[in-house]
N, C-alpha and C positions, 0 to 999 in steps of 0.2 A: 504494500500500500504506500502509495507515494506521501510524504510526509509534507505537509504544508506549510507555504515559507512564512516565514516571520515578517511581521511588519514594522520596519525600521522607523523609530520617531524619533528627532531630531530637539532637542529640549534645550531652550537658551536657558543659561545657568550666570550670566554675567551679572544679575543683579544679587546672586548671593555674594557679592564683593562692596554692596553700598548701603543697601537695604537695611532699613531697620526697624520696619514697624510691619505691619499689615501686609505687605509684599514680600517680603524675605518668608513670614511665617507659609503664607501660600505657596510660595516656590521649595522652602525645605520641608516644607510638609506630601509635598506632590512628589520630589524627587525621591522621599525614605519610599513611598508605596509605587515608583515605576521601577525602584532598584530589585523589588522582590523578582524571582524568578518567576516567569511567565511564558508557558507553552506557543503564544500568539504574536508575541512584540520583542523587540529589543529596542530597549532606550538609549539612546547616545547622547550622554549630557555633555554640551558643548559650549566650554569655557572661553575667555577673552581673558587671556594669561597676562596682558599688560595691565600695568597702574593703572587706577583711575583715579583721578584728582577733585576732589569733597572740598578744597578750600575756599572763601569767598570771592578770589580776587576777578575781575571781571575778564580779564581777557584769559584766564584760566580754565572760567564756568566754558567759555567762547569754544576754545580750543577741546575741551573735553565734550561739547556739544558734536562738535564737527567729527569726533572719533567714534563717539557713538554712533554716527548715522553710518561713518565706513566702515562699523561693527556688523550693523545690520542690514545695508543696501550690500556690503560685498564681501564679509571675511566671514560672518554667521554662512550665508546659503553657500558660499563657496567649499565651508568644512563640513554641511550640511551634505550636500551634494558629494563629494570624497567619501563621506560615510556610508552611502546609499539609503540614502535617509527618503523616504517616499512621504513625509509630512514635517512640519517643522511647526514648533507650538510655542510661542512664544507667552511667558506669563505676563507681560506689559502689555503697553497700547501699541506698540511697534510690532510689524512683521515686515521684509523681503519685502521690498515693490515688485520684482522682480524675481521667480523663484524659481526658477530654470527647471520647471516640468514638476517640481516640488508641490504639495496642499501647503499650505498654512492656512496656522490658526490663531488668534491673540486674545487673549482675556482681554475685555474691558471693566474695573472694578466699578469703573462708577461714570456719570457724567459731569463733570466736574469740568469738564476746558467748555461745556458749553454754559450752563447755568451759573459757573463764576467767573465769565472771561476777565475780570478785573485783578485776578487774585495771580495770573499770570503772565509771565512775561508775553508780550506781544509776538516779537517774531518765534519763539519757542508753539506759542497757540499756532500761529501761522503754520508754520510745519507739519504742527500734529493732523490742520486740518487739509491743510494740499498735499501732504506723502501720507504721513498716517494715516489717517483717513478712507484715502484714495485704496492702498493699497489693502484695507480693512474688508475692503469692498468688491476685494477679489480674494479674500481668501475664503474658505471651503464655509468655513464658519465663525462664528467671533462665541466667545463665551462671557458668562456672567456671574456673577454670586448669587443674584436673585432675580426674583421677579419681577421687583420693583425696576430694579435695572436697566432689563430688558428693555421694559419699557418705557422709561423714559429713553437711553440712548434711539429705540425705531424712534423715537417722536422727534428728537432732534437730527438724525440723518439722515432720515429714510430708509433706513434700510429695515425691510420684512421683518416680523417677531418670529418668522419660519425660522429665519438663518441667522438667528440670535438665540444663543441656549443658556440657559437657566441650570446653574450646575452648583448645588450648596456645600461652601466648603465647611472647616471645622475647626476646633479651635486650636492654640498650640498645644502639644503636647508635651507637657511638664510633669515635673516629678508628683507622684502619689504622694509620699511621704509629708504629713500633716509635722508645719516646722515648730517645734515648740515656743522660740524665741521669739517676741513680738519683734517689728521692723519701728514699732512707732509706739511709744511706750503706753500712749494716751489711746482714749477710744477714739475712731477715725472712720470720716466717708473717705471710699476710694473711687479713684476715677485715673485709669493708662489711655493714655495718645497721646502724641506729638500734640503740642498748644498751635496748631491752625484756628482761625477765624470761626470759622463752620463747625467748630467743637463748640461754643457759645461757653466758653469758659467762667469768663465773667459774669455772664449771668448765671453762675453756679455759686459764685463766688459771694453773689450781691443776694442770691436765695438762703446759702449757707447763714449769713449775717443776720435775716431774717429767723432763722431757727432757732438758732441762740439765743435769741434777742426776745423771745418767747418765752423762758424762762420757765418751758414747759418741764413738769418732773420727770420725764420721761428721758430727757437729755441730760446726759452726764457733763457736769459741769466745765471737763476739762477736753468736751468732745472735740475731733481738729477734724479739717478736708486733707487728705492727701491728692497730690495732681502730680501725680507719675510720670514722666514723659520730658524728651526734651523740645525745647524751643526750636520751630523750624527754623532750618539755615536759608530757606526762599522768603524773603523781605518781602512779598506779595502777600502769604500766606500767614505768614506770623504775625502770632496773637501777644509775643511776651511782654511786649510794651504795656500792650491794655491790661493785662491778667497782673501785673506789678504795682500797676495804677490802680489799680482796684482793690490790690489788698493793703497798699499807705492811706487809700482814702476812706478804707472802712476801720481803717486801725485792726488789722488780723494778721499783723505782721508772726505774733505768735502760736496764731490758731490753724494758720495756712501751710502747707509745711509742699515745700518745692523740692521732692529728691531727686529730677533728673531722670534721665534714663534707668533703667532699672534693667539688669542682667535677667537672664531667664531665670536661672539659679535664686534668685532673690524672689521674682514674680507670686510662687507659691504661699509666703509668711505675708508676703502683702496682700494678697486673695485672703486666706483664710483666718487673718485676726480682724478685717475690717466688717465694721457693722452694717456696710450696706454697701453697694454696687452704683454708683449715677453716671448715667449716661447724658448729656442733656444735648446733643448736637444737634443744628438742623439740617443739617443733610448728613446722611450715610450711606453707602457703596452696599454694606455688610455689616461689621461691627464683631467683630472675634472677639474684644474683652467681654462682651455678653455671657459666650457662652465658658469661657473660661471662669468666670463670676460661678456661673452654674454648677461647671465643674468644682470648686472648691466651696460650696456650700453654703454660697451667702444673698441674699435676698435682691434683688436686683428693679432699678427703676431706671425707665427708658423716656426721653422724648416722644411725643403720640406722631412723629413724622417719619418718611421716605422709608426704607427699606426694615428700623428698627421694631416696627410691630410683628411684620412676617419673621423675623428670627426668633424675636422673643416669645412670641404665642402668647398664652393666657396667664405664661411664668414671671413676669412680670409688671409693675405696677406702673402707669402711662401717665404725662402729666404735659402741662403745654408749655413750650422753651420760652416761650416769652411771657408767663406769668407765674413770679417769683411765689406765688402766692398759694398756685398749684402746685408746686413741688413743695413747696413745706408744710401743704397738707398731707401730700403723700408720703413724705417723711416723717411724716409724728406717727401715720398708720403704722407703717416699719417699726421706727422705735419703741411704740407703746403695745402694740398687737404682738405678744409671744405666738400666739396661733398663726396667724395671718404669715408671718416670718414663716413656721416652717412648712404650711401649707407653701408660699411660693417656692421654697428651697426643695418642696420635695418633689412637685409642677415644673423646678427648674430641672432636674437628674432626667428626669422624662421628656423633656423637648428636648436634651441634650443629644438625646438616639438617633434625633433626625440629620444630625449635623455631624459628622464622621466621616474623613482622612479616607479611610477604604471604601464607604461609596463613591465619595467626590473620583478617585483613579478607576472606577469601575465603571461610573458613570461615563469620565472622558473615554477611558478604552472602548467603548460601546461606537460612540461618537467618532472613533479614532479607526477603526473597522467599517464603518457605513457608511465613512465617505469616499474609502476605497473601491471602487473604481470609478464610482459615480455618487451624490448625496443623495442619500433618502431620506424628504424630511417627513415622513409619514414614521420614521422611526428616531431620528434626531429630535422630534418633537414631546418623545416620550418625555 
């Protein structure tokens, strides 16, 4: 019986060299479940073995701009193509304009270069949308995190919800082991991301204030916010100015506690001693510290906008980002409700099944086979 060949996918691996939030976790998460052995594929993760340059300086950002693109227009599809790579998947907005007989395919996490074109550089937007774009629109398929997604990028591209797939990733995966030492001695909300605009930081900040300021018994008097994450390096996008501003103008300079990036290693002790989970952005792609939240056992309250109710379900508690008033109603519930707490935390262990690492690779393989030799979206649309 003749043995059936394998299908060679082509996997750009160069953002596990910058990436630090949301993107890296998707790409090292996707790369551990394509490395397992599999009877149908073989994966070729395909590095960009030179530096890449993170520093501020402009003609730097310039120059590292321009490598990237001869990354992706001709040294990606060219080692792609060497490999015998019959699809190339790229977990960014970028693929190949050009892909010498090659699929691709590119995750879109979110829409974001259209609904904030302010928040970006000009000719960088430019780019994404006459190469990026362009070439988006000839690949086999574009993929997504949600549903929300999908839908909004057909609404700004035009491109078919056919040939936009809906593919739920999952969250990192971190150590089990419950860390006994707290991270933050005091009782604390927590809340990880990069301090972007669209995190609505400050109005977490100026809600927090509010809580406190209640004097309700249910708050421990020495309660703090923790804001995990560091300040973006893209001066469009960052929010550290306002978010520092806000906490000299409320006087929380003691209550606010700014630790920066936080190692993965760390991540688990700050999941599992904090008293609650806020999310409060108004826009999200997905939102992984959700289910990581869930993961370590702690009660979780989301923003009622864009992609965060489809992940959270009914495991969390929804409040509106632009009324301070709303979230610290829904925080005295948390704080004061014993029940309600472990009711969501036990509501949260159970949404968490829907959101796992081995469907998401099962799901693309599926996706990865059926566009071989022609797409089927009568089955892509599964």
């Amino acid at each position: 019986m003749k043995q059936q060949k394998k299908i060679i996918v082509g996997v750009d691996t160069r953002d596990l060299k910058i990436a630090k939030t949301g993107l890296k976790t998707y790409l090292e998460e996707l790369c551990k479940e394509f490395s397992k052995p599999d009877p149908l594929f073989t994966f070729i993760f395909i590095n960009n073995n030179s530096a890449i340059y993170t520093g501020s300086r402009k003609w730097g950002k310039l120059f590292e701009h321009i490598r990237y693109q001869w990354w992706k227009q001709i040294v990606l599809p060219f080692k792609a193509k060497k490999s015998g790579c019959a699809i190339i998947f790229c977990t960014d907005f970028f693929v190949p304009y050009f892909s010498w007989g090659m699929l691709t395919i590119p995750v879109f996490h979110d829409a974001f270069f259209w609904e904030y074109p302010h928040h970006y550089n000009k000719y960088w937007r430019t780019l994404f949308i006459q190469l990026g774009l362009r070439a988006a629109k000839k690949s086999a398929c574009i993929i997504t995190p949600t549903h929300y997604t999908q839908k909004r990028i057909s609404f700004f591209s035009g491109i078919s919800t056919q040939n936009i797939i809906p593919v739920h990733e999952g969250p990192k995966r971190l150590p089990n082991i419950v860390p006994e030492k707290r991270p933050i001695p005091q009782p604390y909300l927590l809340h990880i991301g990069t301090a972007e605009k669209r995190k609505n930081l400050p109005f977490l900040i100026e809600a927090f204030k509010e809580l406190i300021d209640t004097n309700h018994p249910s708050i421990p008097v020495n309660l703090c916010l923790v804001l995990g994450g560091q300040f973006s390096n893209k001066s469009n996008l960052n929010d550290g100015a306002e978010i520092l501003a806000s906490i000299a103008s409320l006087q929380l300079e003691d209550r606010v506690i700014l630790p920066g990036y936080i190692l993965d290693g760390d991540l688990p002790a700050y999941y599992t001693h904090a008293a609650a989970y806020v999310f409060p952005s108004i826009n999200e792609g997905f939102g992984i510290p959700i289910l990581e939240a869930f993961h370590y056992g702690i009660p979780v309250l989301i923003a009622n906008n864009s992609c965060l109710p489809e992940v959270a379900g009914d495991a969390a508690l929804q409040f509106d980002p632009y009324n301070t008033t709303s979230l610290v109603s829904q925080l005295l519930q948390v704080l004061s409700n014993s029940e309600l707490r472990e009711k969501l935390i036990k509501k949260g262990k159970v949404q968490l099944q829907f959101f796992r690492w081995e469907s998401a690779s099962h799901h693309l393989k599926k996706i990865f086979q059926h566009i071989l030799p022609q797409k089927s979206d009568s089955v892509l649309s599964k």
